[in-house]
C-alpha positions as a Markdown table, in Angstrom:
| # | Residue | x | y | z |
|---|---|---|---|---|
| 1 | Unk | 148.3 | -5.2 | -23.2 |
| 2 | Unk | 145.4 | -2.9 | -22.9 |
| 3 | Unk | 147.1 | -1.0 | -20.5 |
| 4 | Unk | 149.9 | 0.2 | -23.3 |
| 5 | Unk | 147.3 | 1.7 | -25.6 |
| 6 | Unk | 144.9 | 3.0 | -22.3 |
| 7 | Unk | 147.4 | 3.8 | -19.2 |
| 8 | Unk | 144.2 | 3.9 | -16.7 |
| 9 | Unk | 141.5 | 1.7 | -18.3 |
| 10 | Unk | 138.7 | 0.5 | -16.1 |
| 11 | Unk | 139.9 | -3.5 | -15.9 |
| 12 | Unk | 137.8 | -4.7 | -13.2 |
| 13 | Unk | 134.9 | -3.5 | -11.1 |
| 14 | Unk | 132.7 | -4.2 | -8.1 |
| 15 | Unk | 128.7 | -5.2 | -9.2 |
| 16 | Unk | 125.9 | -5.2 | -6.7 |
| 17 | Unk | 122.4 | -5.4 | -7.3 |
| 18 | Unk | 120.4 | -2.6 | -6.3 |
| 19 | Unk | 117.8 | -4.8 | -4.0 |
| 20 | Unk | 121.1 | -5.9 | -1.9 |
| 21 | Unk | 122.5 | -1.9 | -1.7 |
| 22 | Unk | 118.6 | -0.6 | -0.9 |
| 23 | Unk | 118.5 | -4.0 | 1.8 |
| 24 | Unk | 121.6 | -4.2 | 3.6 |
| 25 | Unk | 123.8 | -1.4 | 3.1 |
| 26 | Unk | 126.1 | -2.1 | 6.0 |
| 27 | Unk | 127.0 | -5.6 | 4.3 |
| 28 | Unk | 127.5 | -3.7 | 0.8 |
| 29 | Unk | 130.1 | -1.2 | 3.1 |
| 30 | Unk | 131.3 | -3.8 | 4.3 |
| 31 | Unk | 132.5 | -5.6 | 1.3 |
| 32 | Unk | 133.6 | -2.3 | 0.0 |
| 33 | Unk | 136.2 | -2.0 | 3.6 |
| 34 | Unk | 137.3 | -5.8 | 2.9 |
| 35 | Unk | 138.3 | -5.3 | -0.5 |
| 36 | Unk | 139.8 | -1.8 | 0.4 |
| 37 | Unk | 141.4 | -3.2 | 3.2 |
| 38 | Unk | 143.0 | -6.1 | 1.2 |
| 39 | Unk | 144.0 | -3.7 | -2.0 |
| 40 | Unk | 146.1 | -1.8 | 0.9 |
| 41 | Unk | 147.9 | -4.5 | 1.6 |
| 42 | Unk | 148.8 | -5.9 | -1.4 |
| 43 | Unk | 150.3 | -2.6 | -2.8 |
| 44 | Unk | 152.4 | -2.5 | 0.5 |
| 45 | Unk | 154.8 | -4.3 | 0.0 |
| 46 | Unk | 155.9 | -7.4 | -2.9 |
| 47 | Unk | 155.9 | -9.9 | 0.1 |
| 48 | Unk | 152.4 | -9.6 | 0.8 |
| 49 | Unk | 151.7 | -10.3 | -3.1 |
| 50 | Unk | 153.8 | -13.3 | -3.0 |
| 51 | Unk | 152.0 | -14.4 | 0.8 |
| 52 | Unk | 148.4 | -14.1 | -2.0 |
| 53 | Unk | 149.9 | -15.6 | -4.6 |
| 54 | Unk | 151.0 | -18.7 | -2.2 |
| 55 | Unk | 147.2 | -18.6 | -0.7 |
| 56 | Unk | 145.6 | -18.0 | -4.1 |
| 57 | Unk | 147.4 | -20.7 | -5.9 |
| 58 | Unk | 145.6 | -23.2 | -3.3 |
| 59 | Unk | 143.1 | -26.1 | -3.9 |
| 60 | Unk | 140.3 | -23.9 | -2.4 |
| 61 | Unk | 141.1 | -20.8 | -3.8 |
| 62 | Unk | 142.1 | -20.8 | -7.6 |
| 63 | Unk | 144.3 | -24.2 | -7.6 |
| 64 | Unk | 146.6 | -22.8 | -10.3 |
| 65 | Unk | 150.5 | -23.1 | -10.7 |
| 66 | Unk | 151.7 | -20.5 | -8.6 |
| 67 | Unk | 154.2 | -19.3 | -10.9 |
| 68 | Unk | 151.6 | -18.2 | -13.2 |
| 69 | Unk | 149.9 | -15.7 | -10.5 |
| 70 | Unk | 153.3 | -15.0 | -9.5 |
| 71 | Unk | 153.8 | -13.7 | -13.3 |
| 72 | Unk | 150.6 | -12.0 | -13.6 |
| 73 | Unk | 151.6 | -10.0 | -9.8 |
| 74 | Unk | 155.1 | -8.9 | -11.5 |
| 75 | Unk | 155.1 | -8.4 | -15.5 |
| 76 | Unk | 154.8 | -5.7 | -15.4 |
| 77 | Unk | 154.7 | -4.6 | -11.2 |
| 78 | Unk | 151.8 | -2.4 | -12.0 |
| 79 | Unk | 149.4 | -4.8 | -14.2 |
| 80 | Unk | 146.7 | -5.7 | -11.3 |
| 81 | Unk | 146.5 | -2.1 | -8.9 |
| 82 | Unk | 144.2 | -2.7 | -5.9 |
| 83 | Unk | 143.9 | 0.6 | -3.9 |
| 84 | Unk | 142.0 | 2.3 | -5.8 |
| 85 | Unk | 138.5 | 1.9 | -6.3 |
| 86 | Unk | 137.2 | 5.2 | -7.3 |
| 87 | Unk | 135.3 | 4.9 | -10.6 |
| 88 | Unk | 136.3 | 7.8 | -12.4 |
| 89 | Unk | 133.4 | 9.9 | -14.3 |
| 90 | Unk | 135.4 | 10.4 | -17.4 |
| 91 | Unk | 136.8 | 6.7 | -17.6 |
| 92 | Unk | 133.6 | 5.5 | -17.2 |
| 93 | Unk | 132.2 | 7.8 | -19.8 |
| 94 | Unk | 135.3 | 6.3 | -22.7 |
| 95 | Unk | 134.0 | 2.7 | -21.7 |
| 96 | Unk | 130.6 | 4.0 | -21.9 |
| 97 | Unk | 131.4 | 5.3 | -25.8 |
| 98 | Unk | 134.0 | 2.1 | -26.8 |
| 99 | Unk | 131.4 | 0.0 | -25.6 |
| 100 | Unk | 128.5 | 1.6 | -28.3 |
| 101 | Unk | 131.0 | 1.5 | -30.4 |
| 102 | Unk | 131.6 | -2.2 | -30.2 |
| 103 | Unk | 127.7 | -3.1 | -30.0 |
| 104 | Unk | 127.7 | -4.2 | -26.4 |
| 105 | Unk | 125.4 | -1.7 | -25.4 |
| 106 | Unk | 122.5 | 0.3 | -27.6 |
| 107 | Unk | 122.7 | 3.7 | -25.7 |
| 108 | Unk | 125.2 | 5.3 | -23.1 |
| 109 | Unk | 124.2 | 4.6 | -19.1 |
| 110 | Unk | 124.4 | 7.7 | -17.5 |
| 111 | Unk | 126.9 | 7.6 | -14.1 |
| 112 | Unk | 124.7 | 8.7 | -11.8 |
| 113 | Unk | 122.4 | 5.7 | -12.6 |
| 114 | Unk | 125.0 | 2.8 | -12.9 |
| 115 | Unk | 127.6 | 4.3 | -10.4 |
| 116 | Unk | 127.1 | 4.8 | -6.0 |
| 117 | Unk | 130.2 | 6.1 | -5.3 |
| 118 | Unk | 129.1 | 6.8 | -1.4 |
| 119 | Unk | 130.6 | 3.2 | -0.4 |
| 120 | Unk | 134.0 | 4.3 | -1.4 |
| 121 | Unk | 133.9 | 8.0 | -0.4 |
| 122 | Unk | 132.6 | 5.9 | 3.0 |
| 123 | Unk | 135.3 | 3.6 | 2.9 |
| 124 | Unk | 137.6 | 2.5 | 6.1 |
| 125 | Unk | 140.1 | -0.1 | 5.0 |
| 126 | Unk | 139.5 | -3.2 | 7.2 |
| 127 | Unk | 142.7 | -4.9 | 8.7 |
| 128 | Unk | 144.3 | -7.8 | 7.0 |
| 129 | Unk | 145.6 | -10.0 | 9.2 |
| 130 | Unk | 147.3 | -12.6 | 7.3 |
């Protein structure tokens, strides 16, 4: 696993066009609160990863065998993290070089032009009430 050779690597990461945070801002915070809110609860406690892995493995969400997400949730605990969704400058900057390196990108983005960091530092973590 990735996470063996790189404890904290960046595995997953919220996108949003520039028009959409210049636009609406409130919606972009509140997306930012939702996920927040939901990456709370999931690190609570195991039963509300096992209430998402019953709703996730649903028809309308990702129809899979729940056993799998229930895997994924468990081996090991810490594989998917949710509260946390500060993009740090220095892991950014190791992505930025790896991904040079692998030819993904001609020249390194510099943070301040890829990364707002003001919806999280705004962030109020909305209720779940599942």
């Amino acid at each position: 696993m990735t996470r063996d050779e790189w404890r904290n690597y960046i595995c997953c990461c919220l996108t949003v066009r520039e028009e959409l945070i210049q636009s609406k801002p409130e919606l972009v915070q509140d997306l930012v609160n939702q996920i927040q809110g939901a990456g709370n609860w999931l690190d609570q406690a195991k039963a509300n990863r096992d209430k998402a892995v019953t709703i996730a493995s649903g028809r309308s969400f990702f129809n899979q065998d729940p056993k799998i997400l229930q895997f994924v949730m468990e081996n090991p605990t810490d594989r998917v993290t949710y509260g946390d969704l500060r993009m740090i400058r220095e892991e950014f900057e190791d992505l930025m070089q790896l991904s040079i390196q692998a030819g993904t990108i001609k020249h390194p983005i510099p943070y301040e032009k890829y990364i707002d960091d003001s919806f999280v530092k705004n962030a109020q973590p909305a209720p779940m009430p599942i």
